[in-house]
C-alpha positions in Angstrom: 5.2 10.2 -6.9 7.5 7.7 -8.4 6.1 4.3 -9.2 10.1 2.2 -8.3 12.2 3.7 -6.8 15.2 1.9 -8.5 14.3 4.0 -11.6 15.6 7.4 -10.0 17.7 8.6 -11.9 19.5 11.7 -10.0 20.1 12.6 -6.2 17.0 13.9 -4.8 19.3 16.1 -2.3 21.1 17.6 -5.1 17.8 18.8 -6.5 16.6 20.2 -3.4 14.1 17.2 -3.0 13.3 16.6 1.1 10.0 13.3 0.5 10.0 10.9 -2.7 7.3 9.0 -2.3 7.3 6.0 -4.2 5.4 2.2 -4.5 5.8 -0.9 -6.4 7.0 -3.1 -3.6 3.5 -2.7 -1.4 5.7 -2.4 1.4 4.8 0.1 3.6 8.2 2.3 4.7 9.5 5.4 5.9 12.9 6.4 6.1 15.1 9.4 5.7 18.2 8.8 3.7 20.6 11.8 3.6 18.7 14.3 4.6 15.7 13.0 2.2 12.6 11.4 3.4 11.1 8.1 1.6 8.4 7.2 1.9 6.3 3.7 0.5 2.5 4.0 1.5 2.3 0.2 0.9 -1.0 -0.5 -0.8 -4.7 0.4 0.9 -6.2 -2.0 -2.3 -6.8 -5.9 -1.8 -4.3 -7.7 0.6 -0.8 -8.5 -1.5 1.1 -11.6 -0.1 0.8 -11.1 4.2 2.0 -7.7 4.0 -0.3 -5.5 5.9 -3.1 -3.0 3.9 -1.5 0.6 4.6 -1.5 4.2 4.0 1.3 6.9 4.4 -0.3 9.4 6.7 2.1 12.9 5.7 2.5 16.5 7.2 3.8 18.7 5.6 5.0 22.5 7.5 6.8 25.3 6.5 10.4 23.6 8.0 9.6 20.1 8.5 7.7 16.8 7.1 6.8 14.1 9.2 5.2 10.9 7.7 3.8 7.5 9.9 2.3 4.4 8.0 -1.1 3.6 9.2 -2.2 0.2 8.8 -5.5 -0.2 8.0 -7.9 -3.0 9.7 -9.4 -4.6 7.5 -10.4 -8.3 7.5 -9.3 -11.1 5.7 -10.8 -12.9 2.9 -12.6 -15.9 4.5 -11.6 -18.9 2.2 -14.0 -19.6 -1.1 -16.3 -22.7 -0.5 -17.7 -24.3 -3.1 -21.7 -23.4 -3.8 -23.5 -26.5 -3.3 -26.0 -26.9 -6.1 -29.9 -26.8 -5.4 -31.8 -29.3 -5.8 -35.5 -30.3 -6.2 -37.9 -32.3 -5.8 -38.1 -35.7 -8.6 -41.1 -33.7 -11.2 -40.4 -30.3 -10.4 -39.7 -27.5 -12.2 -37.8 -24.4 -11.3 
């Protein structure tokens, strides 16, 4: 797991590396690059920007790796309205 994926230093290929997965950005992504899958589960915490809330979904088998982003449903924050103060009747107490 590699937190930005600008900060690799050294060709995953070389090294015998087949999935980086990596995250930063919050965009969810998967694509193979010379041979080597990469892979961005997005983010599955509160909603960044409008990109979607995602997870990387990833198989791993003896020959082959498949990965698929699955978006989560989850619903959006319904704008804050301001709480309207109480109020009570003139000689009351609360």
């Amino acid at each position: 797991m590699l937190h930005d994926l600008g900060t690799l230093g050294f060709d995953p290929r070389a090294m015998n590396i087949d999935v980086v997965v990596s995250g930063h950005s919050h965009r969810p992504n998967c694509e193979t690059r010379n041979g080597v899958l990469f892979v961005n589960p997005g983010s599955a915490g509160p909603r960044r920007f409008r990109l979607p809330v995602s997870v990387a979904h990833l198989v791993l088998g003896a020959r082959r790796v498949d990965a698929a982003i699955v978006t989560l449903d989850v619903a959006l924050p319904s704008p804050k309205r301001p709480a309207r103060a109480a109020t009570l009747p003139r000689g009351s107490s609360p």
